[in-house]
PASEBA-1860 file (N, C-alpha, C; in nm, 3 decimals):
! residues 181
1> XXXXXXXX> -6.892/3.674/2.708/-6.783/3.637/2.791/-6.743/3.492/2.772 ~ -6.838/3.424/2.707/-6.798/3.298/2.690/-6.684/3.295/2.588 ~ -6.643/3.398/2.499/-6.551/3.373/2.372/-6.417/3.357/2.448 ~ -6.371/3.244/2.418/-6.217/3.187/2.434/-6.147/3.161/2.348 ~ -6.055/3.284/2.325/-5.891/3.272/2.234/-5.850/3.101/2.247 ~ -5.834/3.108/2.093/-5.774/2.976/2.085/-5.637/3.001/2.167 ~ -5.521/3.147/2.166/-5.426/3.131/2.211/-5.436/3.112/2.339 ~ -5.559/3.091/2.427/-5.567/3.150/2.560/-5.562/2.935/2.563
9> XXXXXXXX> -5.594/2.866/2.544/-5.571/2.750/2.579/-5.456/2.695/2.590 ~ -5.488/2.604/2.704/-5.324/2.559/2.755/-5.304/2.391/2.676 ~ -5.209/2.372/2.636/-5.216/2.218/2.640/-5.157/2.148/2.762 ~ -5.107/2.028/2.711/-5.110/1.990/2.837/-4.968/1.979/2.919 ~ -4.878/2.039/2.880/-4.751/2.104/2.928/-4.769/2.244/2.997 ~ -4.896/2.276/2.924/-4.899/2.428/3.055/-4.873/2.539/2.971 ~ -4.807/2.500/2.817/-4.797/2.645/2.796/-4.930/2.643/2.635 ~ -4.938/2.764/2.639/-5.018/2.799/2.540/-5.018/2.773/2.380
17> XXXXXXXX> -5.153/2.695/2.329/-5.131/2.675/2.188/-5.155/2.798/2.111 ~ -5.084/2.785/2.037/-5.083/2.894/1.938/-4.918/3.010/2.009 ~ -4.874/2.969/2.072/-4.774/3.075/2.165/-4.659/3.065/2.079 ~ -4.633/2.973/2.019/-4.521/2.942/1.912/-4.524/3.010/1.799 ~ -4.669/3.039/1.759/-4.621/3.108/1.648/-4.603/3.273/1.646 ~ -4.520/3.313/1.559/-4.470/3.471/1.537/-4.563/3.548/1.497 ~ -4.517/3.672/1.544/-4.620/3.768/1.531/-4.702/3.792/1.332 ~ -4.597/3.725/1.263/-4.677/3.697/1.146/-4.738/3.594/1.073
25> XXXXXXXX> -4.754/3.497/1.177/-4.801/3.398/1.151/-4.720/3.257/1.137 ~ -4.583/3.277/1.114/-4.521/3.175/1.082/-4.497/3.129/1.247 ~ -4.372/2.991/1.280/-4.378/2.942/1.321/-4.232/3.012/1.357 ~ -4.211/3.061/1.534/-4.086/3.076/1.535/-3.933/2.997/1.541 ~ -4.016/2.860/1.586/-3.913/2.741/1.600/-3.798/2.722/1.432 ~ -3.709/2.760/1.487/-3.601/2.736/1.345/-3.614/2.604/1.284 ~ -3.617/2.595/1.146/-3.592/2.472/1.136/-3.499/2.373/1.124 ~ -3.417/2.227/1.119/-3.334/2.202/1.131/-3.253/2.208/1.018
33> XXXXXXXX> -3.158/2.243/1.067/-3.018/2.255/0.944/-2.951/2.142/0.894 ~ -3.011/2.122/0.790/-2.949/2.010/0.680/-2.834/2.079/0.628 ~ -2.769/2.154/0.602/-2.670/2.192/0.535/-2.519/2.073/0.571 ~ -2.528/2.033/0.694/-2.427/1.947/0.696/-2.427/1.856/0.664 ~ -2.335/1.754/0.643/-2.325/1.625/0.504/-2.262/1.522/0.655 ~ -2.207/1.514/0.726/-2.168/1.478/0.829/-2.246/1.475/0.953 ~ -2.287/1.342/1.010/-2.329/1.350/1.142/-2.252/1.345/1.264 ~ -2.084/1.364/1.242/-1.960/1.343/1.316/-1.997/1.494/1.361
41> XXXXXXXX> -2.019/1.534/1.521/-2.027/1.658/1.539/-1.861/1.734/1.456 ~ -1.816/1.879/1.478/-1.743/1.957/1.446/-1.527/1.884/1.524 ~ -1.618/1.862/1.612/-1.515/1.822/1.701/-1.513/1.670/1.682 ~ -1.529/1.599/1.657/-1.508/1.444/1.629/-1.445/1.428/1.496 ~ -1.472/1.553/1.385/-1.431/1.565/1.232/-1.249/1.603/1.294 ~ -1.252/1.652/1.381/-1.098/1.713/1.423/-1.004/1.618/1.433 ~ -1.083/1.550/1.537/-1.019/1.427/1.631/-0.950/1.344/1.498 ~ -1.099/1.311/1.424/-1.029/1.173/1.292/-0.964/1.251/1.228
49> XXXXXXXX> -0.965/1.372/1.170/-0.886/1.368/1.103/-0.693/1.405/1.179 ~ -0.693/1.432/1.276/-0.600/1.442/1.332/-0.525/1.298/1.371 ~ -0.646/1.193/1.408/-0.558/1.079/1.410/-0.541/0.990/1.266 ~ -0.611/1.049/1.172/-0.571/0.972/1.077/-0.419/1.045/0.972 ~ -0.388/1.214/0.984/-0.242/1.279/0.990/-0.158/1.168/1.111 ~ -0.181/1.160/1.210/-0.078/1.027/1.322/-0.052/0.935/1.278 ~ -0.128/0.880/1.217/-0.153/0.752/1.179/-0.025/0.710/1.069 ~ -0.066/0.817/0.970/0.016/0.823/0.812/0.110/0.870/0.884
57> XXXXXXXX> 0.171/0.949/0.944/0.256/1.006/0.970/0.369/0.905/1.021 ~ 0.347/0.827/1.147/0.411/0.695/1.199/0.395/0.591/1.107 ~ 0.282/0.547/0.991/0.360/0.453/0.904/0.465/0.521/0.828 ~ 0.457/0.593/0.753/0.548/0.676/0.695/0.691/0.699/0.722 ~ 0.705/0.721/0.842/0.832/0.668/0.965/0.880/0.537/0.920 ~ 0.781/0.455/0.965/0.819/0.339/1.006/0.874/0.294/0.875 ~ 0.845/0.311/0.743/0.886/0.298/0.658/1.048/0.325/0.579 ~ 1.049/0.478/0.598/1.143/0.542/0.552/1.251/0.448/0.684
65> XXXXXXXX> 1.260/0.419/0.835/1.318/0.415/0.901/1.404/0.225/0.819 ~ 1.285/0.159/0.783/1.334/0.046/0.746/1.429/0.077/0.581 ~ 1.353/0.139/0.537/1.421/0.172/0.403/1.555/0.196/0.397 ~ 1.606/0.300/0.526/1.747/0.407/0.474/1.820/0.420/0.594 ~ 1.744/0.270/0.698/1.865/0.252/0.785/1.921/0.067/0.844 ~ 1.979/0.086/0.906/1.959/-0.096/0.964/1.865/-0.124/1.026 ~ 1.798/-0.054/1.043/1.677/-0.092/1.167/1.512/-0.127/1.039 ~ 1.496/-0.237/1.017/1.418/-0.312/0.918/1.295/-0.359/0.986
73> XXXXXXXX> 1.229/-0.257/1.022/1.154/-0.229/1.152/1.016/-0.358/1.033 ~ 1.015/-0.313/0.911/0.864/-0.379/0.875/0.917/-0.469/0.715 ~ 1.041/-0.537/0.752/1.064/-0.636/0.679/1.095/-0.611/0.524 ~ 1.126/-0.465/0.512/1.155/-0.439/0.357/1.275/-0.458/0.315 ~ 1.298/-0.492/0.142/1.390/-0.529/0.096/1.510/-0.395/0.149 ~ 1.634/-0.412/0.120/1.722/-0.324/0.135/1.786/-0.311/0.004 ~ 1.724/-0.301/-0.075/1.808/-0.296/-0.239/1.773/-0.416/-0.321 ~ 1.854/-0.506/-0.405/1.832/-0.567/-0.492/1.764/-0.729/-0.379
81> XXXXXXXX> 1.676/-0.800/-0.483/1.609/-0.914/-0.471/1.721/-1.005/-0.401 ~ 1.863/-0.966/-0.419/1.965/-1.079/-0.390/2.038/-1.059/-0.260 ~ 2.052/-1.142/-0.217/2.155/-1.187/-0.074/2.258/-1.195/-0.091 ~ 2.398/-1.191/0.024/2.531/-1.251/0.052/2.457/-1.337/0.172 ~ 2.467/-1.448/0.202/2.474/-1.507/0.313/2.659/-1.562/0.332 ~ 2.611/-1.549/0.447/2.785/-1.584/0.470/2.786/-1.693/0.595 ~ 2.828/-1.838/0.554/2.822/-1.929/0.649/2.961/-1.975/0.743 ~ 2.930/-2.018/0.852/3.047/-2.055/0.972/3.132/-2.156/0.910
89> XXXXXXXX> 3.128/-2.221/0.775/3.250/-2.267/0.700/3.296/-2.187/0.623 ~ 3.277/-2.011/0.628/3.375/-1.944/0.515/3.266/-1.983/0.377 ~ 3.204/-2.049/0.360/3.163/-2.059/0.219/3.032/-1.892/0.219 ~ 3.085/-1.869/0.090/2.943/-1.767/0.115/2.823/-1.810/-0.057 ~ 2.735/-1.774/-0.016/2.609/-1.782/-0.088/2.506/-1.670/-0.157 ~ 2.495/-1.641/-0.282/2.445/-1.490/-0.314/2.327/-1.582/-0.384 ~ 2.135/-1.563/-0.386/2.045/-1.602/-0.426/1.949/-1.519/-0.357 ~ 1.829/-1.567/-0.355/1.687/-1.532/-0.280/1.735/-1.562/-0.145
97> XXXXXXXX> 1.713/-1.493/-0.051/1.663/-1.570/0.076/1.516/-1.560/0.160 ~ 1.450/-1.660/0.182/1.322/-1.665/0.241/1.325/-1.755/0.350 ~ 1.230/-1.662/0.439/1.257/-1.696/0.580/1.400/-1.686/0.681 ~ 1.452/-1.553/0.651/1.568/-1.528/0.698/1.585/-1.550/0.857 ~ 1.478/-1.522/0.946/1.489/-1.484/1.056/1.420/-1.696/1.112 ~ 1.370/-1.758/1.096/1.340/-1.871/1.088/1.464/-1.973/1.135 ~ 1.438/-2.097/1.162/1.561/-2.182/1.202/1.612/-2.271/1.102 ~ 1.528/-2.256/0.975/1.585/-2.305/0.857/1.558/-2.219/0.768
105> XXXXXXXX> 1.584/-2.136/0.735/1.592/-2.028/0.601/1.611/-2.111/0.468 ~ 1.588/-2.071/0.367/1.560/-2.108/0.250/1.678/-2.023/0.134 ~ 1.777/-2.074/0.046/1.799/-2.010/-0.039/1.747/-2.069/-0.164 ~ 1.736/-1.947/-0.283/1.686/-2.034/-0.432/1.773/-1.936/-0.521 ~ 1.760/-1.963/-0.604/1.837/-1.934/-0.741/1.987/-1.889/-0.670 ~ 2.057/-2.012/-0.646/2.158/-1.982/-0.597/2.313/-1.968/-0.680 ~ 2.413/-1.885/-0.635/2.519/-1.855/-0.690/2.683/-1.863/-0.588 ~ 2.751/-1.890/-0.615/2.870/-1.865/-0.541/2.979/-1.843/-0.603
113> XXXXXXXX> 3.094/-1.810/-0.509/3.240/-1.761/-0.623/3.315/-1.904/-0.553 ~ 3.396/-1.866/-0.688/3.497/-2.041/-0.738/3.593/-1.915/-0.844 ~ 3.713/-1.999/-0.755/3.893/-1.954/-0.812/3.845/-1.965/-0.980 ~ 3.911/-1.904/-1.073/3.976/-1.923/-1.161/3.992/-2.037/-1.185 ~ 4.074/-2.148/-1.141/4.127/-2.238/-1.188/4.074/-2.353/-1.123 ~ 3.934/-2.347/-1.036/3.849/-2.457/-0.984/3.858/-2.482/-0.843 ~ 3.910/-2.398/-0.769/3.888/-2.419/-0.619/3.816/-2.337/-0.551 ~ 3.773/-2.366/-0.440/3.640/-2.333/-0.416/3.699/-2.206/-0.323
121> XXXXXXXX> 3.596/-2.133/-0.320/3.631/-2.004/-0.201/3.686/-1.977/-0.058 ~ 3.695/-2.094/0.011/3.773/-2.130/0.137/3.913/-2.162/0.122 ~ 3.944/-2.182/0.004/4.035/-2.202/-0.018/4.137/-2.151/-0.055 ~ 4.147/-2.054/-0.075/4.228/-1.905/-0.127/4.294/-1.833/-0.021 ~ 4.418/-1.893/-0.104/4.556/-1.866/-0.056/4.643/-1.778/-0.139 ~ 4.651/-1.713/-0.164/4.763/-1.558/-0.313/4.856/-1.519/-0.157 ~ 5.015/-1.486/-0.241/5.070/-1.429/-0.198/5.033/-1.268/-0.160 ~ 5.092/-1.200/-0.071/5.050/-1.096/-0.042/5.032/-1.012/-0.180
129> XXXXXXXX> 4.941/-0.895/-0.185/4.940/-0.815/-0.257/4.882/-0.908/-0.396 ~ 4.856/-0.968/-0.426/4.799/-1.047/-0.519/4.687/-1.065/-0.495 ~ 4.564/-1.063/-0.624/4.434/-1.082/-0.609/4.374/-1.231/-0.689 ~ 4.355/-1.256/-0.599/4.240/-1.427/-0.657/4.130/-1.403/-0.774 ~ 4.148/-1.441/-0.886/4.067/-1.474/-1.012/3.984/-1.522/-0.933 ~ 3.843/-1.455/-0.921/3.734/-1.521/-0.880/3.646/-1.555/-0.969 ~ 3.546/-1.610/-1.013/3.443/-1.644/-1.136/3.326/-1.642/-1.011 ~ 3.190/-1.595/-1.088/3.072/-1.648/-1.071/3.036/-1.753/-1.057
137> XXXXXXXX> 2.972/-1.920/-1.005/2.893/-1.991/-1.046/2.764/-2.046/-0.997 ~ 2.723/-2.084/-1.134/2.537/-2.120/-1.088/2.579/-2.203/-0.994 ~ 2.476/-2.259/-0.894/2.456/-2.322/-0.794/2.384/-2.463/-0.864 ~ 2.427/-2.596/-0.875/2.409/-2.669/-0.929/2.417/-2.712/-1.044 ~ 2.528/-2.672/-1.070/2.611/-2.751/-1.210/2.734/-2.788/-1.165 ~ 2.746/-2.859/-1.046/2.808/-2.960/-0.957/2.808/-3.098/-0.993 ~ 2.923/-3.185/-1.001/2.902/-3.297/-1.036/2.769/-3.386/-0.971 ~ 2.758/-3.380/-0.846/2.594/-3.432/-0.806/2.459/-3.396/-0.845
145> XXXXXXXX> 2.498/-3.274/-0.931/2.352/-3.213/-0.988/2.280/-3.151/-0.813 ~ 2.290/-3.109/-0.762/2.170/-3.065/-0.688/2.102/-2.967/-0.722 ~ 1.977/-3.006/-0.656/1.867/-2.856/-0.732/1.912/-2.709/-0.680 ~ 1.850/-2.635/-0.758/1.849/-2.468/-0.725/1.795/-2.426/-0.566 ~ 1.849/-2.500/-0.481/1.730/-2.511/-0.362/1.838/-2.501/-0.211 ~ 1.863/-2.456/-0.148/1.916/-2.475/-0.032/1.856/-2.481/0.129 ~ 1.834/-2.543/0.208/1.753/-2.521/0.325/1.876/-2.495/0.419 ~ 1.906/-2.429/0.484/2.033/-2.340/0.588/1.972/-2.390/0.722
153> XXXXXXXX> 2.062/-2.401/0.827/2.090/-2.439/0.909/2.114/-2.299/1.001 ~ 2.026/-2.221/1.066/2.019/-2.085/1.096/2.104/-2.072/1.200 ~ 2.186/-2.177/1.274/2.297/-2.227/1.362/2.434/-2.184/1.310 ~ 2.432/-2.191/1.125/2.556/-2.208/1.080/2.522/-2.093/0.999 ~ 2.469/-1.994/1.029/2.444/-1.891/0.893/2.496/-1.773/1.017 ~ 2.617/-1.707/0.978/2.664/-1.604/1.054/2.614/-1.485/1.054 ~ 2.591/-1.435/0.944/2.520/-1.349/0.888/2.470/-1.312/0.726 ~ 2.382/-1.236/0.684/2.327/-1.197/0.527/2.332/-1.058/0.482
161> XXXXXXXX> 2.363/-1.034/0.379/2.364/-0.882/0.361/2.239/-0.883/0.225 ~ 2.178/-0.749/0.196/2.092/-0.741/0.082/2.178/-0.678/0.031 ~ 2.235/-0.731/-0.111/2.315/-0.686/-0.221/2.265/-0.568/-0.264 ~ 2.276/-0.480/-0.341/2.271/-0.338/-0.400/2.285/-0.377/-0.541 ~ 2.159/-0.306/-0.599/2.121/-0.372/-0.777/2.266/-0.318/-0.871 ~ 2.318/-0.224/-0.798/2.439/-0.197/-0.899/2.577/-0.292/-0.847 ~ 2.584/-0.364/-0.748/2.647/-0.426/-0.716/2.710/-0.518/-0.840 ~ 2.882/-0.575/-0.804/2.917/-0.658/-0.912/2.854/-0.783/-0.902
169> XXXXXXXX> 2.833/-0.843/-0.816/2.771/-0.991/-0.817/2.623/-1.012/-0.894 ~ 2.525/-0.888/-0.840/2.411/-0.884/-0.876/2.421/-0.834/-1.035 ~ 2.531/-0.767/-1.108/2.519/-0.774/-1.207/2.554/-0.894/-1.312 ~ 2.692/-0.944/-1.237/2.695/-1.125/-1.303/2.588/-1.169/-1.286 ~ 2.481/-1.183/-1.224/2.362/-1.280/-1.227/2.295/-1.262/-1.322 ~ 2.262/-1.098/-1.334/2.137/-1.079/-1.410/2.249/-1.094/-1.595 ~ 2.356/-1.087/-1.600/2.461/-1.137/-1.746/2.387/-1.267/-1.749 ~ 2.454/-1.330/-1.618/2.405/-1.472/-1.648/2.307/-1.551/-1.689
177> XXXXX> 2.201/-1.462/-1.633/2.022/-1.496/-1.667/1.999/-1.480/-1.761 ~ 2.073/-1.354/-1.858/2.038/-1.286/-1.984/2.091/-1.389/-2.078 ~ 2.240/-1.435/-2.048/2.240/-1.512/-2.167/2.154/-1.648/-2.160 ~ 2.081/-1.686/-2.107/2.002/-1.816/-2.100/2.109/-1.946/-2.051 ~ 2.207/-1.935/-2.045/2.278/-2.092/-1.967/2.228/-2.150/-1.920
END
């Protein structure tokens, strides 16, 4: 009577050693499942990837919205590298502009139109129905020489347009560049 089943012993939780294992010996406790590559439960894999579709989805927006309308929600070009600025003396200005939104904006590689016959663009006067010989010119081949450089007065700048690469102006420039002058 003294013989005592090892299964008959308790540990010290109360339940029986040896009670775990299966009737063939093995151990019934499953073992853990490595098969997953992810410690993000099932439902957290949802979540990210659902906010990262939101995510792309609203830049993507935000993009196309600046691209293909007026609303320049994230500062992208609207067509060619080149500007119209158009200033509160009638003179207008086609180059780079940097720092548009700023209280001194910046133009560089600058260009403007000049008459035919040497007067400047404010100045154009044609009888009705008649069109003004306009010319291209570089911006500093002015009798004072000034540099390729303009700093604007964001007081006197009415408004800027982004030229369009097939545009006529933007194509005099890039003539102009080509022939080396």
């Amino acid at each position: 009577m003294d013989n005592i089943h090892i299964n008959k012993r308790l540990n010290p939780k109360g339940a029986s050693i040896g009670a775990d294992l299966a009737p063939d010996g093995g151990s019934s406790f499953s073992k853990p499942d490595n098969t997953r590559k992810s410690k993000l439960p099932i439902s957290g894999q949802k979540r990210l990837i659902v906010a990262v579709v939101i995510l792309a989805t609203v830049i993507i927006g935000l993009v196309l919205l600046s691209k293909f309308t007026k609303f320049n929600v994230l500062g992208l070009s609207q067509g060619s590298k080149y500007h119209a600025v158009f200033l509160t003396n009638g003179q207008v200005y086609f180059g780079h502009l940097k720092g548009a939104k700023s209280s001194m904006p910046i133009l560089t590689d600058i260009y403007y139109l000049r008459l035919k016959d040497g007067g400047l663009q404010q100045q154009i006067s044609q009888p009705a129905g008649q069109q003004p010989e306009l010319t291209l010119s570089k911006f500093g081949t002015e009798l004072h020489a000034p540099t390729d450089m303009m700093v604007l007065n964001r007081d006197h700048v009415l408004f800027y347009e982004y030229l369009q690469t097939d545009s006529r102006v933007v194509k005099a420039i890039i003539d102009y560049e080509a022939s080396g002058e």
